[in-house]
Each structure stands twice: as structure tokens, then as C-alpha cells.
MARDO-962980 format. One record per residue (C-alpha): residue in one letter; x, y, z. Coordinates in steps of 0.25 Angstrom, whole numbers, padded with zeros to 4 digits, always signed. Layout:
REM MARDO-962980
AXYZ ...
//
This chain:
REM MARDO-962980
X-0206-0033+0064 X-0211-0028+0051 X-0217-0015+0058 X-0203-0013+0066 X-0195-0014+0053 X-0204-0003+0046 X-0203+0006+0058 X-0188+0005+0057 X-0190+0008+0041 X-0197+0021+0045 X-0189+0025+0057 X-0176+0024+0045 X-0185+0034+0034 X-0188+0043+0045 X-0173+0044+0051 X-0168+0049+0038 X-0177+0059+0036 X-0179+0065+0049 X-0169+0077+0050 X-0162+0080+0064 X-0150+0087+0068 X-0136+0082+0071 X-0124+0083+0078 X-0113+0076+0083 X-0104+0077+0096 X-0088+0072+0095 X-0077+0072+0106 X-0070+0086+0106 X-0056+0079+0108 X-0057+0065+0099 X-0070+0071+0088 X-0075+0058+0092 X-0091+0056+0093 X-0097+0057+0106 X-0107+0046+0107 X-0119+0046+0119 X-0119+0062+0119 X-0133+0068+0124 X-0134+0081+0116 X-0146+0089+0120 X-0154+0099+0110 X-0160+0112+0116 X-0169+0118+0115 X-0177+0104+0111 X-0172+0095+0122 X-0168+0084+0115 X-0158+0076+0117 X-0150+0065+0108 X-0138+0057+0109 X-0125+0056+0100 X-0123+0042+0095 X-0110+0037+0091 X-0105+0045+0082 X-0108+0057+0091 X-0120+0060+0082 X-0134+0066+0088 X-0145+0073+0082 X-0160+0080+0085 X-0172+0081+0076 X-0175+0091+0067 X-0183+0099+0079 X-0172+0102+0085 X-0166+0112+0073 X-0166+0125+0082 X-0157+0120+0093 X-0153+0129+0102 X-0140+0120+0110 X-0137+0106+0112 X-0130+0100+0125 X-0121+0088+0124 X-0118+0079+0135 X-0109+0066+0134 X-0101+0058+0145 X-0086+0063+0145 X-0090+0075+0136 X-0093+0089+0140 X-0107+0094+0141 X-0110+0106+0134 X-0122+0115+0125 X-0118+0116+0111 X-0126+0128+0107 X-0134+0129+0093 X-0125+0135+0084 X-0113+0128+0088 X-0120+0115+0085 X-0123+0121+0072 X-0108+0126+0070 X-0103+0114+0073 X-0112+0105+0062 X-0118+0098+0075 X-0102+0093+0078 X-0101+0096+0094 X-0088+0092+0101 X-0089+0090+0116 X-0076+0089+0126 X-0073+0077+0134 X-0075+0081+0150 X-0076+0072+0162 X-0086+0063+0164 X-0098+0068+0171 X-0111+0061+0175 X-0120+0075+0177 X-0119+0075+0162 X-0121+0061+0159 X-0134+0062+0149 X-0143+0049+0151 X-0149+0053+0138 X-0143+0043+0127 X-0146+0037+0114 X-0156+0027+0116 X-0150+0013+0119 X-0138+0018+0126 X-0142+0019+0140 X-0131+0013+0144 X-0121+0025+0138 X-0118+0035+0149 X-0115+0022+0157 X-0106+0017+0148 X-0099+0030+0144 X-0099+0034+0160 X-0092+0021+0164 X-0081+0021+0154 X-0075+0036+0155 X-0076+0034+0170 X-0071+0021+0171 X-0063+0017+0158 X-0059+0004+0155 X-0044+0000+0155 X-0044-0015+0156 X-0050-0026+0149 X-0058-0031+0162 X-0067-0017+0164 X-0072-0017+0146 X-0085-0025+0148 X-0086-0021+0162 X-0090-0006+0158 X-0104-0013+0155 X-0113-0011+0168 X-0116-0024+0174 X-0105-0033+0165 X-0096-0042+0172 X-0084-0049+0167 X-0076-0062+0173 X-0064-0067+0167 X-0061-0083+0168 X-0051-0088+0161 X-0039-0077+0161 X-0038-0063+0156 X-0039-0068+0140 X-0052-0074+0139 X-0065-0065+0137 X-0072-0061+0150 X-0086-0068+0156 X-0097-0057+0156 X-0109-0057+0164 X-0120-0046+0161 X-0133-0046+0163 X-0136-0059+0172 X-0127-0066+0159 X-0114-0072+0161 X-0112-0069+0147 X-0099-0080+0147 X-0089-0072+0137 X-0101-0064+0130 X-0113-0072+0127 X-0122-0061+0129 X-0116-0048+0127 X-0113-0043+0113 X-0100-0035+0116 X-0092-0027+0103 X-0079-0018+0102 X-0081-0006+0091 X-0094-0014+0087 X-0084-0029+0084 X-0089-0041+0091 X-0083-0045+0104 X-0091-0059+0105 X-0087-0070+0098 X-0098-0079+0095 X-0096-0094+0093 X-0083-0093+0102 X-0074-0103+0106 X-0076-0100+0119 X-0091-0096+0121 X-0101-0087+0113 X-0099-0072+0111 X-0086-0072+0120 X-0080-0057+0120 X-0066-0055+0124 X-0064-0039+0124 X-0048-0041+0127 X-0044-0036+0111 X-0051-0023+0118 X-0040-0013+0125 X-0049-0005+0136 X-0042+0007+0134 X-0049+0009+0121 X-0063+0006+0125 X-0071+0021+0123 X-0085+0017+0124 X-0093+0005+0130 X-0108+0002+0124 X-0116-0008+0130 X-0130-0011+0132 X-0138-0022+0139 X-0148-0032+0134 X-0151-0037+0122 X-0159-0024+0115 X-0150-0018+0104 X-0152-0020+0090 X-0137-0018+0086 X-0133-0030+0095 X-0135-0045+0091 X-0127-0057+0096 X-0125-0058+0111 X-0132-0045+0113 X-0140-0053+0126 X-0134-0045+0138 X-0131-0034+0132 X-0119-0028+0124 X-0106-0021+0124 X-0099-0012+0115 X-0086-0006+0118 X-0080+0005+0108 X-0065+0009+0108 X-0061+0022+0108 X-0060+0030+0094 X-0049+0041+0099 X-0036+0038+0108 X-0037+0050+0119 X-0021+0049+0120 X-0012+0040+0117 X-0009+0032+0128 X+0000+0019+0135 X-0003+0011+0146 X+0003+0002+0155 X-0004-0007+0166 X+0004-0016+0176 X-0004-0025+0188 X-0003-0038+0195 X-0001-0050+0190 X+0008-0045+0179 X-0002-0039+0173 X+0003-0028+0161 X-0004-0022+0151 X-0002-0010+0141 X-0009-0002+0133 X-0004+0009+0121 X-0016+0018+0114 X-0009+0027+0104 X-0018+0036+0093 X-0013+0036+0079 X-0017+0050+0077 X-0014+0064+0082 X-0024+0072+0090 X-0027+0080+0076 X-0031+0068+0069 X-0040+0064+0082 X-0046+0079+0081 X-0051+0075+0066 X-0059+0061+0070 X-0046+0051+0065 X-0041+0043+0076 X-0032+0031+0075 X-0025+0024+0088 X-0019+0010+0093 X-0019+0003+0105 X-0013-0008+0110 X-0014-0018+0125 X-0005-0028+0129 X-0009-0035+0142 X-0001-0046+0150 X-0007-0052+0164 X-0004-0065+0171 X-0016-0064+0180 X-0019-0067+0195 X-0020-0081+0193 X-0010-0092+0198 X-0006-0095+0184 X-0003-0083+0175 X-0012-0078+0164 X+0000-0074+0154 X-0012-0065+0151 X-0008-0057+0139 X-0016-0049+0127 X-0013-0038+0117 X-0023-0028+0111 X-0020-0019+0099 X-0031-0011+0094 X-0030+0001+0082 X-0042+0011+0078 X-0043+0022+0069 X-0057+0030+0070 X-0059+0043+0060 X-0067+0050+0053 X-0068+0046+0037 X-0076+0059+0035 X-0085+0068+0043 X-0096+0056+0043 X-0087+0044+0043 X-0079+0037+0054 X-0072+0025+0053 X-0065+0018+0063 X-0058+0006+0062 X-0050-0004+0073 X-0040-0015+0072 X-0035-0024+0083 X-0029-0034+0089 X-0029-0043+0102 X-0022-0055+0107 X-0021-0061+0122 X-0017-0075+0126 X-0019-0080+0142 X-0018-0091+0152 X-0030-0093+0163 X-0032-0099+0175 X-0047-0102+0171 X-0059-0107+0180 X-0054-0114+0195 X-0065-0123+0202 X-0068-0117+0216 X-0064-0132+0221 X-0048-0131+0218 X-0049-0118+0225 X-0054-0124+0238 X-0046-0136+0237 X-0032-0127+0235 X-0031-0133+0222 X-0027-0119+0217 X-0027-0105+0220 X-0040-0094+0218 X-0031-0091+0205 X-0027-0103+0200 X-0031-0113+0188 X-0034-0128+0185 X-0030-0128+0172 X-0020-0116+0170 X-0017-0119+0155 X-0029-0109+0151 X-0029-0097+0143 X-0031-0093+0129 X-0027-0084+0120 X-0037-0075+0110 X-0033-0064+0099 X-0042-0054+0091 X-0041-0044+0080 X-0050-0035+0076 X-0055-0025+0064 X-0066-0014+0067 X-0070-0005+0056 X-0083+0007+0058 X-0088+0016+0049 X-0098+0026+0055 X-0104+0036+0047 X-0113+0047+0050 X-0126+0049+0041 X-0130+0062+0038 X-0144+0060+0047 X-0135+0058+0057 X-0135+0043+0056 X-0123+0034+0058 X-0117+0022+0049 X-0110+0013+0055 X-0101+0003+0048 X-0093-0007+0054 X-0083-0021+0051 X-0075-0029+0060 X-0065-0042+0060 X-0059-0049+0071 X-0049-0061+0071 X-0050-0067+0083 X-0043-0080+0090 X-0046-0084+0102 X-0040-0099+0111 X-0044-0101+0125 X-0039-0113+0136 X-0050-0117+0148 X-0052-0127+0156 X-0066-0126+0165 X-0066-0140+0168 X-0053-0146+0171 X-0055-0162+0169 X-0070-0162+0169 X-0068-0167+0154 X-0053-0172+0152 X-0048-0175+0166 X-0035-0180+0158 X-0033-0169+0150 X-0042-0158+0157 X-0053-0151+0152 X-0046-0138+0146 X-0052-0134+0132 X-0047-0125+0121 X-0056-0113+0115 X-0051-0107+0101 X-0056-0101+0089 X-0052-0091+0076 X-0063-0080+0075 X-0064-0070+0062 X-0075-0061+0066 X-0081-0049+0054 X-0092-0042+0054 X-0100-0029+0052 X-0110-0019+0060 X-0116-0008+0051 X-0126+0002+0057 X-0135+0014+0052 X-0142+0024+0062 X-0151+0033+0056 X-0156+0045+0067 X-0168+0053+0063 X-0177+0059+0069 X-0194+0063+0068 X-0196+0076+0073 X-0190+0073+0088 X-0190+0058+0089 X-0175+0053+0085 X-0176+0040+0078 X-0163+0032+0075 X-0161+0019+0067 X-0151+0010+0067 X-0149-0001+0057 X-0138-0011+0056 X-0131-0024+0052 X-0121-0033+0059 X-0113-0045+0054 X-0103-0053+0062 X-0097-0068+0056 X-0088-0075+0065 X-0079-0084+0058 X-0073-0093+0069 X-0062-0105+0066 X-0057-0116+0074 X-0068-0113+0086 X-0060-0124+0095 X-0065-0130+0109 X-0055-0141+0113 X-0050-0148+0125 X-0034-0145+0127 X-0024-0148+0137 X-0015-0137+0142 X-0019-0129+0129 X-0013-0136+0118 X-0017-0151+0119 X-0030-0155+0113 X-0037-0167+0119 X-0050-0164+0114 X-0057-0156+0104 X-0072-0152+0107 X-0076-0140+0096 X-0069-0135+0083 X-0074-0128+0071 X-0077-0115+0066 X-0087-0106+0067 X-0094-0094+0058 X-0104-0086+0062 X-0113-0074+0056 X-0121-0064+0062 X-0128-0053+0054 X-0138-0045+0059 X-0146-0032+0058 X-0155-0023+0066 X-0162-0009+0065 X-0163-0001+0077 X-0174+0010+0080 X-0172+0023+0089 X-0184+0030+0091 X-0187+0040+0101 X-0202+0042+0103 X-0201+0054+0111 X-0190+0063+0119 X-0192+0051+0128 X-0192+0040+0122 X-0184+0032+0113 X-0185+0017+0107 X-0175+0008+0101 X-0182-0003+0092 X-0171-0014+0086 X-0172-0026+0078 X-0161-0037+0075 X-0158-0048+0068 X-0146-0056+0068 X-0144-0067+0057 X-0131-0079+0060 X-0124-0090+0054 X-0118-0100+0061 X-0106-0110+0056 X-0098-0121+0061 X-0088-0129+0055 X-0086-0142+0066 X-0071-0147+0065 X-0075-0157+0075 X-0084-0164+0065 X-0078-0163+0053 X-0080-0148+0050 X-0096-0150+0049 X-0102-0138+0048 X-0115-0132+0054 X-0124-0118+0052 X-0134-0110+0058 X-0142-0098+0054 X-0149-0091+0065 X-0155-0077+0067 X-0160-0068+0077 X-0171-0057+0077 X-0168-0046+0089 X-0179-0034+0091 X-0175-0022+0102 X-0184-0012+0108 X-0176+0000+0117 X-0184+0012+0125 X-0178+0022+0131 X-0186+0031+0139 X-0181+0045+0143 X-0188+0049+0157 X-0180+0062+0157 X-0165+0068+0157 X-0161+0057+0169 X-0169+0045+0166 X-0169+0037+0155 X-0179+0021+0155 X-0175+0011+0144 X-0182-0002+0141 X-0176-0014+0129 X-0181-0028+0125 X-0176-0035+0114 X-0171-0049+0110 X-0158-0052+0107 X-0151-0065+0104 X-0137-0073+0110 X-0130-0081+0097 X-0125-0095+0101 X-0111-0101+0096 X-0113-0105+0081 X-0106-0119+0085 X-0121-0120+0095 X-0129-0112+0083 X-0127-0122+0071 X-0132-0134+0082 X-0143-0127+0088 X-0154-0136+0080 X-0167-0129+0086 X-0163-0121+0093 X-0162-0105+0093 X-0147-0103+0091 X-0150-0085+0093 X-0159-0088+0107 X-0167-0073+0110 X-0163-0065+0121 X-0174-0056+0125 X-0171-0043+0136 X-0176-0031+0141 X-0173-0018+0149 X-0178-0007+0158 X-0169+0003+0162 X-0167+0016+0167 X-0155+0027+0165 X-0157+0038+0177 X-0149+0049+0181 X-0155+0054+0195 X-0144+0064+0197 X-0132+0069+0189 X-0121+0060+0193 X-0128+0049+0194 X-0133+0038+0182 X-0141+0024+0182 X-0144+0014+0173 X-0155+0003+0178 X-0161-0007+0169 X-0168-0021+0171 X-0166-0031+0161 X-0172-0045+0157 X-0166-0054+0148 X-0171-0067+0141 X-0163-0078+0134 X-0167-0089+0126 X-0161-0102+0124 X-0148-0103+0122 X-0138-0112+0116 X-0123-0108+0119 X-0109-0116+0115 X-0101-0117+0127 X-0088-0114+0121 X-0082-0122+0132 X-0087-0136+0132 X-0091-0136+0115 X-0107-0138+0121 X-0121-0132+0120 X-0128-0126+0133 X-0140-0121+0132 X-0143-0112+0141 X-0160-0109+0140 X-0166-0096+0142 X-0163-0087+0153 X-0170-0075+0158 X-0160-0064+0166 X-0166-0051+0172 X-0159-0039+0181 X-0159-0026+0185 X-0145-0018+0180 X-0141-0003+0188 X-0130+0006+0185 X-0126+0019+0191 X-0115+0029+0188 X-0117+0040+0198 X-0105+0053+0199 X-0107+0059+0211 X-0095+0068+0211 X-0087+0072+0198 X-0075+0062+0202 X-0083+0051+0206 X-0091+0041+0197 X-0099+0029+0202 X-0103+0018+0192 X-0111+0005+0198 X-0116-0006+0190 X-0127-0014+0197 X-0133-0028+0189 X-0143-0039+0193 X-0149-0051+0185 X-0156-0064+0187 X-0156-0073+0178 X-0162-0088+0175 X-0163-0100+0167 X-0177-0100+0161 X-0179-0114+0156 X-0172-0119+0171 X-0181-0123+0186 X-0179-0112+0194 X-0167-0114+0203 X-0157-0120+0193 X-0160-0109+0181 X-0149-0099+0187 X-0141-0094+0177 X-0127-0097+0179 X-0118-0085+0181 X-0126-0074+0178 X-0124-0063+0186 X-0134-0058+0195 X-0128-0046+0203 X-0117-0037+0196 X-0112-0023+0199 X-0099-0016+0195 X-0095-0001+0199 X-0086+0008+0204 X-0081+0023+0207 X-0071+0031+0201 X-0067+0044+0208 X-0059+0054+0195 X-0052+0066+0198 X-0046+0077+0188 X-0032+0075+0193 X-0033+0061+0185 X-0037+0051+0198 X-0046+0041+0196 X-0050+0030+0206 X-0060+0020+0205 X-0065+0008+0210 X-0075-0001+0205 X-0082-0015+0208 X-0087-0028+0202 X-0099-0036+0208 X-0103-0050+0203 X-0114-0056+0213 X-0114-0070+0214 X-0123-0078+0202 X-0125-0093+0202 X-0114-0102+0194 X-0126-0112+0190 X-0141-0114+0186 X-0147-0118+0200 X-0137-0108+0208 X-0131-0119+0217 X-0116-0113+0213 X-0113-0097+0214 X-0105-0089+0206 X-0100-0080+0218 X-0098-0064+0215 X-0087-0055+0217 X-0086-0038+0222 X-0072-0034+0215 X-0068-0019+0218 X-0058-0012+0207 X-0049+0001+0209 X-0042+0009+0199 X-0035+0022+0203 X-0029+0030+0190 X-0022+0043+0190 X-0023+0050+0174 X-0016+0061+0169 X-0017+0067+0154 X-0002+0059+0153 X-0005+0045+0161 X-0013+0038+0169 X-0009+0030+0181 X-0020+0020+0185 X-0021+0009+0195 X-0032-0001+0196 X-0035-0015+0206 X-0045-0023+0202 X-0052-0032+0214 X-0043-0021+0225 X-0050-0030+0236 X-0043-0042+0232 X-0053-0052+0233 X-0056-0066+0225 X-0066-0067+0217 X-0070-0076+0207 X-0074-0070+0192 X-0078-0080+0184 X-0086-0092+0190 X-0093-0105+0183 X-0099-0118+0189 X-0090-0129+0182 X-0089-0141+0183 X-0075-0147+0183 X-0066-0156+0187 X-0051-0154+0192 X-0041-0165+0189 X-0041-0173+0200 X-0057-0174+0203 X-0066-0186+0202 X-0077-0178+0193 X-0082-0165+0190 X-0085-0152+0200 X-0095-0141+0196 X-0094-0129+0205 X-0086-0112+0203 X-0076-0111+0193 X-0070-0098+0194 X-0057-0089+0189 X-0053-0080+0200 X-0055-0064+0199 X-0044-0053+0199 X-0038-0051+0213 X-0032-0038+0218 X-0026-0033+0205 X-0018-0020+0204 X-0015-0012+0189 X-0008+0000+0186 X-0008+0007+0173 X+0000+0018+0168 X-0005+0025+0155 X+0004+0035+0145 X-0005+0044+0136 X+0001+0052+0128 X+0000+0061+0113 X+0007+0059+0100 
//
């Protein structure tokens, strides 16, 4: 520890005072950064990486340069010559051109191996509805069980990570998760997102990154909106079931203003469905978001976001396989159809990022969300009350604030680049009236199980070390800690309250390993952490209330010919006893230490200029560790995933594209006497653009077939049996839906 500390300390002395060049690449249209540039130096050969702000630079060998080439995905590629470089102050502007995979560098910054990936996938397939946002992460499913309002189920990694356990997902750097939820721990509902305004998608898998904390086990997500409106633009979309939504982006500022850094714009989304199910959704939700990012001076931007976002819905919910077979309803219809919820969210996002004068990068940041959020369900049906039925009441008030502050410091010594990173988070969660009650049809108490409010603090800071040894080689070394308090005030016991302290020490270790231009190996370890509900923290006598999760990688990014890319790695993962509050039934599980292992592919292969190929492929095997063999399956963890598709683009604005889904089938309990049974859905969108409009038509599941999304062993008991049943609880997937949509854009 002591001898890691001072080699950080000395890395940071030398930074600031080795000497390198700089420069910095922008969008010639919006003079926004371009991030994941791979600029090449000659005569030297060496090659860097812009990072976020656009920003790269070379060691002071490299004063006599003779050009440099840039290559960026979506960008022109081009040599800069010597003098213009020097002309321009090292300020480079490239043009936007169509994407093309000969010119996709696998060369990145290390720790971003998944970014030509990620910035392939969503220029060629962008994302314009709510159902494709955490999709664009290889190997990521979604199932939704309980209408179109609630948050998704996400399964990643041989996880089903219930509503977002284990995967640390952010919007503009805000928290997504709620920790201590009503419903379940670290649930993520990405509806106050409009789609339209997503421009960039980060993410990483595993638990090896020293900027992540809480409920980094699986991996993260991190989805940036758009700086800069490319026009103005109003959208209509009309489909089955009643379905209507629209959407209205317009900037606040003339083209001029764009061209000098300032860019302010609005956007708005209102959605209205009733669904395929027998009994309607009345599905509605309303987004409205507002961002201004500019330059304060040449070194200084600020960018800062409002929004706000409400939705209210009725589900069908979970149907036993048995009152299918007995004809007691329909494939799409409900036991109890009095479910729903409603849920509402504003937010406040300000950044600060400043560029040093070594070429380093300050970044401040502040965020507050209000958040309200009321959920009906009913998983057991009169298991419980078979007067009253078993239906329960979820609810909660959430203010949310915190901070993220971070310092990178690039140097070099002679022609090794060293960067560090050093930052600070805080995040407090002050949640009132965290209700779980037992209601009949929505507003009738009958019992009351859990009620009180909740605080909860997270500070936390980490250093982060990139070092490249040689032209080859580069190291990330990162140490965490994280620090919480946990509060509940019990107004079931007289408003008693309890506290807990707890914290968590997190060391990372990334190589990367350049073989040559085509072939890149990366290998991570570290130890993360998965915080529990501070409602099972302040209990938790004994008992580590942070359990470790220890992980590691092997991977390889390899581009054996031009047009086509891969990205293999094999993982392992390791989790500790944990103690989770199940939001539904106000009790402890424990679940013991598990151990999950796979082998994840992905391939994005061009083989003509208006054909692009994307396939995910994704296996894991995972197991209870404390359990005999033959009951220690873990249940609903996936084992086989793969997602893909092809689009076919043509100058003349046509774009088709088709795409499919497969979940294999994964046990439903621990010794795998009952299956979760899989689904192959195929997906269509055709879409004709011109500069004016685009037309766009898109079917999801075109062959029509019945498949079940969600799936749980429950037991229950309908109204007229003798005793309870444990067997599939499901909620129907899409059938054959048909959308149109009809955007305007237009100038002001």
C-alpha cells in the first residue's frame, strides 16, 4: 500500500515537469471535441489518443515533427502537415464523412477497448426508442414485467441483475441507481432519457476501474447526451395498439453562435400506449429536457442541464403457466389487473471542465434530482390474504445531490506517456416515507409491512495510474476507497432509529498490450464491492454489509482484415456473501458466495461500403459456491445470449435493417428442476432520410411468435385453490408490432 501511494506521488512530480507537445482535434461543423481520435506522429511513429476534450499530446522527442495523420470513426482521415499544425496552435478541425471500418484504428486510450465498438454501433444503428438504450451494450438484455412504466430486468454477464444490482449505470455522470429503493436495490429507470439525445454510449465490463464504486460488479454504463442539435427537428410516431408518441428538439441558438462553441437547445417526448395486453396500459410518459453547453473562455466549458419527467401506467403483471393451460385467461391477460404505478423525476446537472496548460483536464461537477416514485404488484394472488389478495404498494420520496471532481495530469518521460487521474465523489440519498404495504385495489390498506425513511452517504476517492512502459505496453494501476453511512428512521416502531458505518478498500490493475497495428491483448483484476439496502446494512450485526467481488479478464481486439473487427475476452467473477432486502416481501435473503465464468465475442465485419454486420455472442456458467452440487444453480442467470443484425445504407437516404435477440434457456431454480425457456425474436426497420425528413418503419418480433420475456418460479395461489403452487410466472413479449414515424427537421 505505502510503496504504491509513493509511486503515485512520484509519478504526479514527474507529470508536471515533463514537457510534451499538444494539440487538440474539434468537429469542423459543431467545434465540438472529438474524443477517441488516433493521431499519428511522423517521423517518430508514435501514436496517441484524444481524450474527451479532444486533447492529445507526444513527448518532447517528438519536437521536429514532420505530419501527423488523424483517424476518428464518422470523421475524415487526413495528414496535417508540419506547419499547419504549427499555424493552427495544434487546433485541427476534421469533417464528418460516412462511416467506414478500413479506417477504424483499434489503437485507443488504454482502458477504452471497448470504444470503436461503441462509437461503430450507434452511428450505424442509432437508438430511437427507450427499449434499444441499454441494449447497445454487447451482451446486455432487458425484460420488461410489469408494464412499459416500471424499470427494466437486466441480465449481463451470467447476472440477472433484477432492476440494476450490479451494474453502475449514469446519465452525464448523475446516478441512475437508486440505492435503498422501495422496490429493490440500485433500481435504474432510464425513461426520464429521450433516445433521440443520446450521442455517446461508454461502458466497460467487470469490476476493474477505479472511477467506479457502488454496484460496479458486472460492469458499467455510461450514456452521454448530445452537446449540439444537428437541426432542429419534430417527430411524429403512430403503431399498433394505439401507440403515439412525439418528439420536438429545437436549438436556442443560430448556427453563428454554434460556430463559436455556445449551444443551447430544448427537447421534449410525450408517449401514449395502451399495450398488447387484454386489459389496456393507459401507458403515458412526458420528458422535457434543456441543455446549454459553451465555452466560458478558451479553457473553460460549462455545461449545464435541467429536466423533467413523469409517467403513470397500468399492468397486467406476472400470469402462472396454470391459468393459461386451464383457459382461465388469455396469453395477454392478468390475474389482478389493478397494477401499475406511476413515478416522476427532476434533475440538475452542472460541469465544469477546464483545460490545464500541461495539457491536463479539471473536471468539476454537481447534481440534484427530486424523484417520486409508487408501484402496485401482486406476484402471489392469495398466497397471503386470500380475502383481500396479496397485492402490495411500493412508494418512496428521494432527494438525491452529490459531487464528482476529477484531475488528470498527462506527462511524459522521454517517450513513455504517463497520466494520473485523481478524484472525489459524494452522493447522499435522502429518502422519505420508503413504504411497503398490503393494498387492495390500489387504495385500500389492509396491511402495513415496512415504513420509514432512509439516508444514505457515499464518499469515496481513488487515484489512478497510466503508465506505458514501452511502445507496447501500457498499465493502469487504481486504488479506491469508498466510505458510507447508513440511517433509518422505523415508523413502524415508534420512529426508532438505527446507523451503520461501513467502508470498502478497491485496488485495479489494467495491461494492455499492443502486439502490432491489428492486434491488441488486455488483461484486468481487481476487487470491487455491491452496497446492500441501508434498511439490511444497520441490521447486519457481524456481518460484511460491503461483501468483495473479485474479477478478472483476458481479452483480445483483432482486426485480421480491414472491414472486419473482434473483441474476445474470458472472464471470471467471484462474489462474497451477500445480504439483499427484497424489496417485495420486506425480508433478508442471503444469497452466499457465487462463482460465474464465460467467454464473451463480438464482431463487427463491413464487407461492402453499404453493408455493416454487428454480432454479439455471450456464454457464462455460474454456481452457488457454498451449495451440493446439483442444487447450486443460480437462478435465472443467463447462460447463452447473442444479439445482431445487418443494415444495408445507400446514398440516396435507404436504410434497411434487420436484427435479432437470443435468450437460451437458463434454470428458474437452484437444483434446475424448472427452466426458464428462451426466445429468437427478429426485428425490421426500413427508413428513407432526406436533408428535409425522414420516413421510417420498424416491426418488432415480424415473425409473430409468443414468447415469454420475463419468467420467475413463484409460488402462488389463485383464489379459488386449496394451497399454494410454485411453478413459471411469466409476462408475455411483444407480438408482431408495426411503427411509422415521420420526422421534420428544419433551420431557424
Amino acid at each position: 500500500m505505502k510503496t504504491l501511494l509513493i509511486f503515485f506521488l512520484l509519478t504526479i512530480i514527474m507529470n508536471l515537469r515533463a514537457s510534451s507537445q499538444q494539440g487538440k482535434l474539434i468537429n469542423e461543423g459543431t467545434k465540438l471535441p472529438i474524443d477517441g481520435a488516433t493521431v499519428l506522429v511522423r517521423p517518430s511513429g508514435q501514436t496517441v489518443v484524444t481524450n474527451e476534450s479532444g486533447n492529445f499530446s507526444f513527448g518532447s522527442f517528438s519536437k521536429e515533427i514532420d505530419s501527423i495523420y488523424i483517424s476518428a470513426i464518422g470523421y475524415q482521415s487526413r495528414w496535417i502537415h508540419a506547419f499547419e499544425f504549427k499555424n493552427n496552435r495544434g487546433m485541427i478541425s476534421v469533417p464528418r464523412a460516412a462511416v467506414d471500418l478500413a479506417t477504424v484504428s483499434i489503437i485507443t486510450n488504454p482502458g477504452e477497448q471497448f470504444k470503436p465498438i461503441s462509437q461503430l454501433d450507434i452511428r450505424m444503428r442509432p437508438i430511437n426508442n427507450s427499449q434499444m438504450v441499454l441494449p447497445m451494450v454487447p451482451g446486455l438484455f432487458i425484460g420488461q414485467h410489469a408494464g412499459g412504466g416500471k424499470a427494466e430486468q437486466i441480465f449481463l454477464r451470467g447476472f440477472d441483475l433484477d432492476h440494476g444490482t450490479d451494474i453502475n449505470i449514469s446519465v452525464d455522470g448523475t446516478p441512475v441507481n437508486m440505492v435503498s429503493h422501495a422496490h429493490g436495490q440500485g433500481y435504474a429507470d432510464l425513461h426520464f432519457v429521450i433516445p433521440e439525445l443520446i450521442g455517446d454510449v461508454d461502458f466497460q465490463k467487470g469490476c476493474y476501474f477505479a472511477d467506479k464504486g457502488d454496484l460496479t460488479t458486472a460492469g458499467f454504463v455510461d450514456f452521454h447526451t448530445t452537446n449540439v442539435l444537428k437541426n432542429n427537428m419534430v417527430k411524429l410516431e403512430a403503431g399498433q395498439f394505439n401507440t403515439f408518441r412525439s418528439v420536438a428538439m429545437m436549438n436556442l441558438l443560430k448556427d453563428d453562435m454554434i460556430k463559436k462553441g455556445q449551444s443551447a437547445f430544448i427537447a421534449s417526448e410525450l408517449m401514449y400506449t395502451d399495450g398488447y395486453f387484454d386489459h389496456p396500459q393507459d401507458f403515458n410518459r412526458f420528458n422535457l429536457f434543456g441543455k446549454y453547453f459553451g465555452k466560458i473562455d478558451a479553457n473553460n466549458q460549462l455545461m449545464v442541464s435541467l429536466s423533467t419527467f413523469s409517467s403513470k401506467w397500468n399492468a397486467s403483471g406476472q400470469i402462472p403457466e396454470r391459468a393459461l393451460r386451464e383457459g382461465l385467461i388469455t396469453f395477454f391477460g392478468a390475474i389482478d389487473p389493478n397494477e401499475g404505478g406511476k413515478t416522476s423525476r427532476q434533475n440538475m446537472n452542472i460541469i465544469l471542465s477546464s483545460d490545464l496548460k500541461n495539457g491536463g483536464l479539471l473536471k468539476n461537477q454537481v447534481y440534484l434530482t427530486s424523484y417520486d416514485f409508487e408501484l402496485y404488484s401482486n406476484f402471489t394472488f392469495f398466497s397471503k390474504d386470500s380475502i383481500n389478495g396479496d397485492q402490495i404498494r411500493q412508494k418512496e420520496r428521494r432527494i438525491l445531490s452529490g459531487y464528482n471532481g476529477s484531475l488528470t495530469l498527462p506527462g511524459f518521460i522521454g517517450a513513455n506517456k504517463i497520466v494520473t487521474e485523481i478524484g472525489v465523489n459524494t452522493r447522499f440519498d435522502k429518502t422519505d416515507g420508503s413504504e411497503l404495504s398490503r393494498t387492495k385495489q390500489k387504495n385500500v390498506l389492509t396491511a402495513a409491512i415496512k415504513l420509514g425513511n432512509v439516508d444514505q452517504l457515499n464518499v469515496a476517492a481513488y487515484i489512478k495510474e497510466t503508465v506505458r512502459l514501452t511502445d507496447r505496453l501500457d498499465v493502469i494501476a487504481g486504488l479506491r476507497t469508498d466510505h458510507f453511512y447508513f440511517r433509518y428512521q422505523d415508523a413502524l416502531a415508534g420512529n426508532k432509529i438505527s446507523e451503520k458505518t461501513s467502508a470498502a478498500f478497491s485496488p485495479k490493475i489494467n495491461f494492455y498490450y499492443k502486439a502490432n497495428k491489428s492486434t491488441q491483448f488486455y488483461f484486468s483484476a481487481g476487487k470491487g464491492f455491491h452496497s446492500n439496502d441501508a434498511r439490511v446494512s444497520v441490521q447486519s450485526e457481524g456481518r460484511d454489509i460491503l461483501p468483495a467481488v473479485y474479477g478478472s479478464d483476458i481479452g483480445v481486439i483483432w482486426k485480421p482484415s480491414p472491414s472486419l473487427l473482434l473483441n474476445s475476452s474470458l472472464w471470471y467473477l467471484h462474489l462474497d456473501q451477500e445480504f439483499v432486502y427484497v424489496g417485495d416481501e420486506g425480508v433478508v435473503e442471503p444469497s452466499g458466495r457465487s462463482r460465474r465464468f464465460g467467454i464473451d465475442v463480438s464482431a463487427r465485419y463491413q464487407p461492402i461500403k453499404n453493408i455493416f454486420i454487428d454480432i454479439d455472442g455471450n456464454y457464462s456458467h455460474g454456481r452457488s459456491v457454498d451449495d451440493p452440487k446439483g442444487e447450486n444453480y443460480l437462478p435465472l442467470a443467463p447462460r447463452l445470449t447473442s444479439a445482431g443484425g445487418v443494415t444495408y445504407k445507400l446514398k440516396n437516404g435507404f436504410e434497411a435493417g434487420i436484427r435479432y435477440r437470443l435468450m437460451g434457456t437458463r434454470p428458474a431454480n437452484e437444483n434446475n428442476a424448472v427452466v426458464a425457456k428462451g426466445y429468437f425474436i427478429n426485428d425490421m426497420v426500413v427508413k428513407y432520410g432526406r436533408p428535409k425528413f425522414d420516413i421510417d418503419l420498424a416491426i418488432v418480433n415480424i415473425l409473430n411468435k409468443r414468447w415469454k420475456e420475463t419468467q420467475f418460479d413463484t409460488e402462488s395461489r389463485l383464489q379459488n385453490e386449496p394451497f399454494p403452487i410454485s411453478e413459471i410466472h411469466f409476462t408475455p413479449g411483444t407480438p408482431f408490432f408495426l411503427k411509422v414515424s415521420f420526422t421534420y427537421f428544419f433551420k431557424y
